[in-house]
C-alpha positions as CSV (number, residue, x, y, z in Angstrom):
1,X,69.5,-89.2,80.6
2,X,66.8,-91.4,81.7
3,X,63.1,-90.9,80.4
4,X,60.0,-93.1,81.8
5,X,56.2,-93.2,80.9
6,X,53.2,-94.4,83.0
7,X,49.8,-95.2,80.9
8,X,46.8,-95.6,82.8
9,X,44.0,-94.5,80.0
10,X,42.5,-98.0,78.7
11,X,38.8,-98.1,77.4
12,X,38.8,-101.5,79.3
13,X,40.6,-100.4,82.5
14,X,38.9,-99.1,85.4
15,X,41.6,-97.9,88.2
16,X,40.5,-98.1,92.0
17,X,36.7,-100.6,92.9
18,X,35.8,-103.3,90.6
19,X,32.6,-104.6,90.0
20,X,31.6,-108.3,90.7
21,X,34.6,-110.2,89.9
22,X,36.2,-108.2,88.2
23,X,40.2,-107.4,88.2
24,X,41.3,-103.5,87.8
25,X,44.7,-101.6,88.0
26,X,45.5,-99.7,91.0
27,X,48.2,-98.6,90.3
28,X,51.9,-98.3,89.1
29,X,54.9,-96.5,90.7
30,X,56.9,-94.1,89.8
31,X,59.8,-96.5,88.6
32,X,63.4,-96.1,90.4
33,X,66.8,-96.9,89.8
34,X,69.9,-98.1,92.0
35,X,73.6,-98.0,91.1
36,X,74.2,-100.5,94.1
37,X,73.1,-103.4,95.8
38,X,70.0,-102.5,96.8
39,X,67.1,-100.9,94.8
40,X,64.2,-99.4,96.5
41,X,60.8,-98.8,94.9
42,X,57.9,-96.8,96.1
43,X,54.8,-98.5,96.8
44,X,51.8,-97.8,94.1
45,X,49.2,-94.8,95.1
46,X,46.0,-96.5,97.0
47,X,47.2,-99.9,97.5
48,X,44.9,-101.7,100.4
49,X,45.0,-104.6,101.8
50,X,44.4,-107.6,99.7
51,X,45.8,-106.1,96.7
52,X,48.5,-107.6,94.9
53,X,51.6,-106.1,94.0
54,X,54.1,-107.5,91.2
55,X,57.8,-105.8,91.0
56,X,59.7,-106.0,87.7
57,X,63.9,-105.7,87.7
58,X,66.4,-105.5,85.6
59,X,69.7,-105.4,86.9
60,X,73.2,-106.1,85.7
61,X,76.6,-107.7,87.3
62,X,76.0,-110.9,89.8
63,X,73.4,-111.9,87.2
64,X,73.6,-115.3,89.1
65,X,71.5,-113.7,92.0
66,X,68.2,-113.1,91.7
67,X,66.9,-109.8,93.6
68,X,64.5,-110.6,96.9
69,X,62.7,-108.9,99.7
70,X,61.0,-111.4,102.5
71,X,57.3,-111.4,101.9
72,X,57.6,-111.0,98.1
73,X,57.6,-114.2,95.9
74,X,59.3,-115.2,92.9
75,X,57.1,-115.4,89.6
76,X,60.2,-115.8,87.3
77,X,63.9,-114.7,86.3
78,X,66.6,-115.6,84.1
79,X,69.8,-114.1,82.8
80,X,68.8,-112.4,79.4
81,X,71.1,-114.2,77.4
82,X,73.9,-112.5,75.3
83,X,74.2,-109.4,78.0
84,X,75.1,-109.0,82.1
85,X,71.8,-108.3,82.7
86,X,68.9,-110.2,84.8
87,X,65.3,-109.9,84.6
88,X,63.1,-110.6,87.8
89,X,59.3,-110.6,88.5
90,X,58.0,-110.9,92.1
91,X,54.6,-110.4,93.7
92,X,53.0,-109.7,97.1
93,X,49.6,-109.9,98.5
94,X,49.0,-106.4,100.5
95,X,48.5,-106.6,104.3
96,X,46.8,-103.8,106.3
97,X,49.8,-102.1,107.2
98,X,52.4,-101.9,104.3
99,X,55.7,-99.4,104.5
100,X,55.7,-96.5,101.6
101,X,58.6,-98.4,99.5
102,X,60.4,-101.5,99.6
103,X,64.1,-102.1,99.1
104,X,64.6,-105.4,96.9
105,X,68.0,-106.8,97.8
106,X,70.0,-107.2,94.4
107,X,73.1,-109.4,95.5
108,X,76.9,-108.0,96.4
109,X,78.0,-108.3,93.0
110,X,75.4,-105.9,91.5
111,X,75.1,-101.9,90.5
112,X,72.8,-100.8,87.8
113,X,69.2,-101.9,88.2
114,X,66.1,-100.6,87.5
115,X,62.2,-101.6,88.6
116,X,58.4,-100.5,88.8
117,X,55.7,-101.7,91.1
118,X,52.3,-102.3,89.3
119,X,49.4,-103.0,91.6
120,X,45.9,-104.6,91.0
121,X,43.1,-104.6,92.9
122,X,39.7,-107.4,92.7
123,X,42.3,-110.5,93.1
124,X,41.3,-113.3,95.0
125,X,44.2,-112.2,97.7
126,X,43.9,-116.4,98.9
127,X,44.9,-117.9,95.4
128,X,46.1,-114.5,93.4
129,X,47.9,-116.6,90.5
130,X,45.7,-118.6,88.4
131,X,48.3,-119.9,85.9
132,X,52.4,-118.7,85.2
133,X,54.3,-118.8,82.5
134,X,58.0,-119.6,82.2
135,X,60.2,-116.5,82.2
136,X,61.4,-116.7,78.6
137,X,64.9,-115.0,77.7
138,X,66.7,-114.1,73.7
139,X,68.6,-116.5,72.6
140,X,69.8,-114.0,70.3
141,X,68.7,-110.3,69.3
142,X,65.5,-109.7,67.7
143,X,62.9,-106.9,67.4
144,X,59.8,-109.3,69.5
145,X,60.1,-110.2,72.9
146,X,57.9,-113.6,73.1
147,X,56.8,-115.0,76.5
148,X,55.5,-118.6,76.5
149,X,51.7,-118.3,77.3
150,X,49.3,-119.4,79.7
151,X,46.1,-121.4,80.3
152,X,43.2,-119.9,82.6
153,X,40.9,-121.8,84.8
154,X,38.0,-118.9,85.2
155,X,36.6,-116.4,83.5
156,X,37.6,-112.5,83.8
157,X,41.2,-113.6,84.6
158,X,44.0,-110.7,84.2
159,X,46.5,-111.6,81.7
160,X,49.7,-109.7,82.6
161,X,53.2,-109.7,80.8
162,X,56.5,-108.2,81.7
163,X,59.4,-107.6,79.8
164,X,63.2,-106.5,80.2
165,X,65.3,-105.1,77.8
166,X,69.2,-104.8,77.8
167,X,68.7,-100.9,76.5
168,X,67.0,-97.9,77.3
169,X,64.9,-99.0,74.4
170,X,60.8,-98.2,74.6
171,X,58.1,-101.2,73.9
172,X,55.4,-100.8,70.8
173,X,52.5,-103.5,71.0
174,X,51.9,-105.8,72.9
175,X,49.7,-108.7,72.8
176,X,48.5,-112.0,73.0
177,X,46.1,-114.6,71.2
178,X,43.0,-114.1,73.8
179,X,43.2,-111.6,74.7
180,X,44.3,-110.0,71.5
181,X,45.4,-107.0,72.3
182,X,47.4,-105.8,75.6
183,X,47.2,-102.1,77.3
184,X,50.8,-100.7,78.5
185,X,50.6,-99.8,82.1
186,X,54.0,-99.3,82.6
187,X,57.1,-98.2,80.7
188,X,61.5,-97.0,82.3
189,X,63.7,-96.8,80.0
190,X,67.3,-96.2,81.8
191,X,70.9,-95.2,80.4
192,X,72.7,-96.5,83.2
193,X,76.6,-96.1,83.7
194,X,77.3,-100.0,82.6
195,X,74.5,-101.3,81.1
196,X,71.4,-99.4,80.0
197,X,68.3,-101.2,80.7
198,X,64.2,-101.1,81.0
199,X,61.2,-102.8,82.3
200,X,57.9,-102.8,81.2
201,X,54.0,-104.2,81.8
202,X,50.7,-104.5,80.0
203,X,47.7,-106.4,80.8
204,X,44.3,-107.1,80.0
205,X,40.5,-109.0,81.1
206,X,40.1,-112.4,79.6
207,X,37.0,-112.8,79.7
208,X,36.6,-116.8,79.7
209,X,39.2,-119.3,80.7
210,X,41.4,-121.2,78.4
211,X,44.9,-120.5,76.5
212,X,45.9,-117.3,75.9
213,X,48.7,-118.5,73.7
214,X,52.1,-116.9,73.7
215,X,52.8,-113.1,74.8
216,X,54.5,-110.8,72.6
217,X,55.8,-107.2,72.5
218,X,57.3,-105.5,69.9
219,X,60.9,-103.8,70.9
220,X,62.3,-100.5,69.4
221,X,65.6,-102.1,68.5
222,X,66.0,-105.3,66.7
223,X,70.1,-105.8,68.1
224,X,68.2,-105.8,71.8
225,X,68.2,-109.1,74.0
226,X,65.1,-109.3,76.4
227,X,63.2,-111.5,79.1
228,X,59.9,-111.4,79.7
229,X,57.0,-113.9,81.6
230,X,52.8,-114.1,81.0
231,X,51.0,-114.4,84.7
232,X,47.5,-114.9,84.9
233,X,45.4,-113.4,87.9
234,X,42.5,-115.2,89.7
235,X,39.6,-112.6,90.6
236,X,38.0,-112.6,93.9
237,X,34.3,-114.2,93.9
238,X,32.5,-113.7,96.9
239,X,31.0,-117.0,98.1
240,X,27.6,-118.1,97.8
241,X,24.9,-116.5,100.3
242,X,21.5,-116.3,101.4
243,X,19.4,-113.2,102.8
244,X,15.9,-113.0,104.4
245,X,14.0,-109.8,105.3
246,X,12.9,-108.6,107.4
247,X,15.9,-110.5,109.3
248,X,14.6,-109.6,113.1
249,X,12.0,-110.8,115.4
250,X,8.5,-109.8,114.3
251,X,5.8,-108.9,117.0
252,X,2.4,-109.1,115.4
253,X,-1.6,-109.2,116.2
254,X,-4.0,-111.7,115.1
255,X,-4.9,-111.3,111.6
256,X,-1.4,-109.0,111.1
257,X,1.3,-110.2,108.6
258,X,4.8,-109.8,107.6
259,X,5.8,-109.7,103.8
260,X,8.9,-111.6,104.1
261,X,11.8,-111.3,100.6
262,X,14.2,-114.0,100.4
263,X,17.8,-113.4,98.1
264,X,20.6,-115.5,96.6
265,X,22.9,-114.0,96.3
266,X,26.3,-114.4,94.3
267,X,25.6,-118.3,93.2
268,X,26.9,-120.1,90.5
269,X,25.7,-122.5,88.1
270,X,22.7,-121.9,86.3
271,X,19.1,-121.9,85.2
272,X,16.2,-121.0,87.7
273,X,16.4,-120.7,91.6
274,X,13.7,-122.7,93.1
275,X,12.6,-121.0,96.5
276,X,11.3,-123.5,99.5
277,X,9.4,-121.5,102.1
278,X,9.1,-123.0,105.8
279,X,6.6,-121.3,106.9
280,X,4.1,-123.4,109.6
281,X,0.9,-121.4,110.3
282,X,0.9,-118.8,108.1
283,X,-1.4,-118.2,105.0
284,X,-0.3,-116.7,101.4
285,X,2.6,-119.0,100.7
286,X,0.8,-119.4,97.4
287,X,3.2,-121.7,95.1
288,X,5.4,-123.7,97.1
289,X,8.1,-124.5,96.2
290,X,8.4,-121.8,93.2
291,X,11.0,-121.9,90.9
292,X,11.7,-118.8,89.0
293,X,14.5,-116.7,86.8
294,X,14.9,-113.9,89.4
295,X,17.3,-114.4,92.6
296,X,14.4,-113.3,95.0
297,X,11.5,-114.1,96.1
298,X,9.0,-113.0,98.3
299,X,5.8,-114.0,100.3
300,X,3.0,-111.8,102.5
301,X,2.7,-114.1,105.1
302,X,-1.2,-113.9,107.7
303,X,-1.0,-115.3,110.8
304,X,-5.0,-116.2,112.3
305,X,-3.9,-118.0,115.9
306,X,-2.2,-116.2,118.3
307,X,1.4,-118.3,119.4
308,X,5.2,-118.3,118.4
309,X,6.4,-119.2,114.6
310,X,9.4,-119.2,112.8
311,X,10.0,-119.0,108.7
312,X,13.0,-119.8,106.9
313,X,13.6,-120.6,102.9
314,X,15.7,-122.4,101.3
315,X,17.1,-121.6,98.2
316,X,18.3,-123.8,95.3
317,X,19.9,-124.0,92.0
318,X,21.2,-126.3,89.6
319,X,25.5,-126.4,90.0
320,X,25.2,-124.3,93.1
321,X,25.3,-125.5,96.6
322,X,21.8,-125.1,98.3
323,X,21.7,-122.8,101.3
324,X,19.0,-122.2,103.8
325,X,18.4,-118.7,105.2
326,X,18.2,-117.5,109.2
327,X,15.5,-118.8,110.9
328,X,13.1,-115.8,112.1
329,X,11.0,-115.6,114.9
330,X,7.0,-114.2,114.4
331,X,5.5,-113.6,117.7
332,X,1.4,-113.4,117.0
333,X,-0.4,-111.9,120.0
334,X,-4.2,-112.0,120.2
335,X,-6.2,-109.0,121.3
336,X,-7.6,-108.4,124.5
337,X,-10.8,-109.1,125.5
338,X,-11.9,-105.2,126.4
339,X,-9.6,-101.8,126.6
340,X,-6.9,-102.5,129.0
341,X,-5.1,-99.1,129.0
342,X,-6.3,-95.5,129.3
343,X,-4.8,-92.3,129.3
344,X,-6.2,-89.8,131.7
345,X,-6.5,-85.4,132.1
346,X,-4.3,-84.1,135.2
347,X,-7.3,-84.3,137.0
348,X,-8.3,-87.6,136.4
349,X,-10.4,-87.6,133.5
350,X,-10.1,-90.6,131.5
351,X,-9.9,-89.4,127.9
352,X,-9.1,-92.2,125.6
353,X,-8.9,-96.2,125.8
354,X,-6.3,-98.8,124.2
355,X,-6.3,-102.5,123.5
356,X,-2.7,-103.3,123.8
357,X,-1.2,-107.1,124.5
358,X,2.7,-107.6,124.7
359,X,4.4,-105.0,121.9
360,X,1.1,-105.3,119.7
361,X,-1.8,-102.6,119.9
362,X,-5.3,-103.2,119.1
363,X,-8.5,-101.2,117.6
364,X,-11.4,-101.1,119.5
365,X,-12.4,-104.1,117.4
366,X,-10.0,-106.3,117.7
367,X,-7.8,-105.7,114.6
368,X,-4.0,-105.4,115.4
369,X,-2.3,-102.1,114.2
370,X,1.1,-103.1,113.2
């Protein structure tokens, strides 16, 4: 008999996009098992690319070989002392084409295994893992599996723990210093023919970096030997950048103008942003430089003399690198002397008369219609 449970309902957990970095499940597979030397393991519902994947196993016999698949790498494993059984972690970065499962190679000298695939999406796919523990095994039974913890390096890292058991045993609570408490995302519990075994994962959002202290999970028997390891997850920040808009060419009269808004966006640091306009010709720059709270700014810009100008702003702040927006192109055409355009009747009639230079029309007195 073999009985498994997948939890996905966490207050803090929110499955499929993230918000600004920001780590969230994607996912867990349905859990498998293999009675031979291989063990194959579907892939996690909506897994894309850049997502990370982490596979836990525990197998028994040829406990000396640790189960691979090219393209995954090691985390941790050990031989859960007092037992024939192995625990293994592994993880992947997602590609844009993955296969529906995998089959994790588990050594000649193996049979009973089990594994589950959990998935997370929001990692920075470059430099997932921020800090890993090392894969801690019983040295003799006991009702807590401990995993040595783990110090973080940024804030709104994912502290996740695995854990093995040596018998179709559930796991109670799990948890950590900071974050102090852990949500179960996956749970397979297996009677096997040699060796009954499970797996099991929780995680949780740390919200600033530093130690999380050790990982624990309470186990349902106290006579059961274990293995379990304490990753930490980086999240993906998007770099530093600057917008201006209108971003395009602008084609205006004499007298026209162009409000222009300038952004930062996604910069570290803190304290105000302090907006440099470039801006030769125009009127209405006002203050200038201007340094403010808010991450835009922006300026109605009047050109009086016809001829070619460009604007561009840079934008600083204190601990963030300083970045200069595109460089955009106002073309200021002045109006013509008298109407230089008329539209006519079918039979020749002239019935109206335009001021028009370049792309730019004109009233009748001079003042540009943009």
């Amino acid at each position: 008999m073999k009985k498994f449970t997948l939890l996905f309902a966490f207050a803090f957990l929110a499955i499929g996009s993230t918000a600004f970095g920001q780590i969230a499940l994607r996912g867990t597979s349905t859990s498998a098992t293999s009675t031979n030397t291989n063990l194959t393991i579907n892939k996690p519902t909506g897994v894309v690319s850049g997502d990370i994947m982490f596979v836990n196993i525990a197998k028994n016999n040829g406990v000396a070989i640790t189960p691979s698949l090219a393209g995954w790498t090691l985390v941790g494993s050990g031989n859960i002392n007092g037992s024939n059984l192995r625990g293994t972690v592994l993880y992947k970065v997602a590609g844009g084409a993955e296969p529906a499962s995998y089959t994790f190679v588990l050594g000649a000298g193996s049979n009973d295994a089990v594994g589950s695939i959990t998935a997370f999406s929001g990692v920075d796919n470059v430099t997932p893992i921020d800090a890993t523990g090392t894969f801690a095994v019983s040295g003799a039974a006991g009702g807590t599996a401990t995993a040595t913890g783990v110090t973080t390096t940024v804030a709104n890292a994912a502290v996740v723990m695995f854990a093995q058991q040596s018998d179709n045993r559930s796991y109670g609570t799990w948890a950590c210093t900071s974050p102090a408490s852990l949500g179960e995302v996956s749970e397979f519990d297996w009677t096997a023919g040699t060796q009954d075994m499970s797996v099991g994962a929780a995680w949780a959002t740390k919200a600033a970096a530093g130690a999380t202290g050790n990982g624990t999970v309470t186990l349902e028997d106290v006579n059961d030997r274990w293995g379990a390891v304490v990753v930490a997850l980086r999240p993906f920040v998007p770099p530093p950048s600057v917008s201006i808009t209108p971003s395009t060419t602008q084609n205006i009269g004499v007298g026209g103008s162009v409000n222009f808004t300038a952004t930062a966006n996604n910069y570290t640091g803190s304290g105000n942003y302090t907006f440099t306009w470039t801006a030769a010709g125009a009127t209405g720059l006002g203050t200038n430089p201007v340094s403010q709270v808010g991450n835009s700014n922006a300026k109605n810009l009047t050109y009086a003399v016809a001829g070619t100008y460009t604007v561009s702003v840079s934008i600083a702040r204190t601990g963030s690198a300083t970045l200069v927006t595109s460089t955009i192109t106002i073309n200021v055409f002045a109006a013509p002397l008298a109407g230089n355009m008329w539209a006519s009747s079918s039979n020749g009639t002239q019935i109206s008369t335009f001021w028009v230079n370049g792309p730019v029309n004109f009233t009748a007195g001079g003042a540009p219609i943009n």
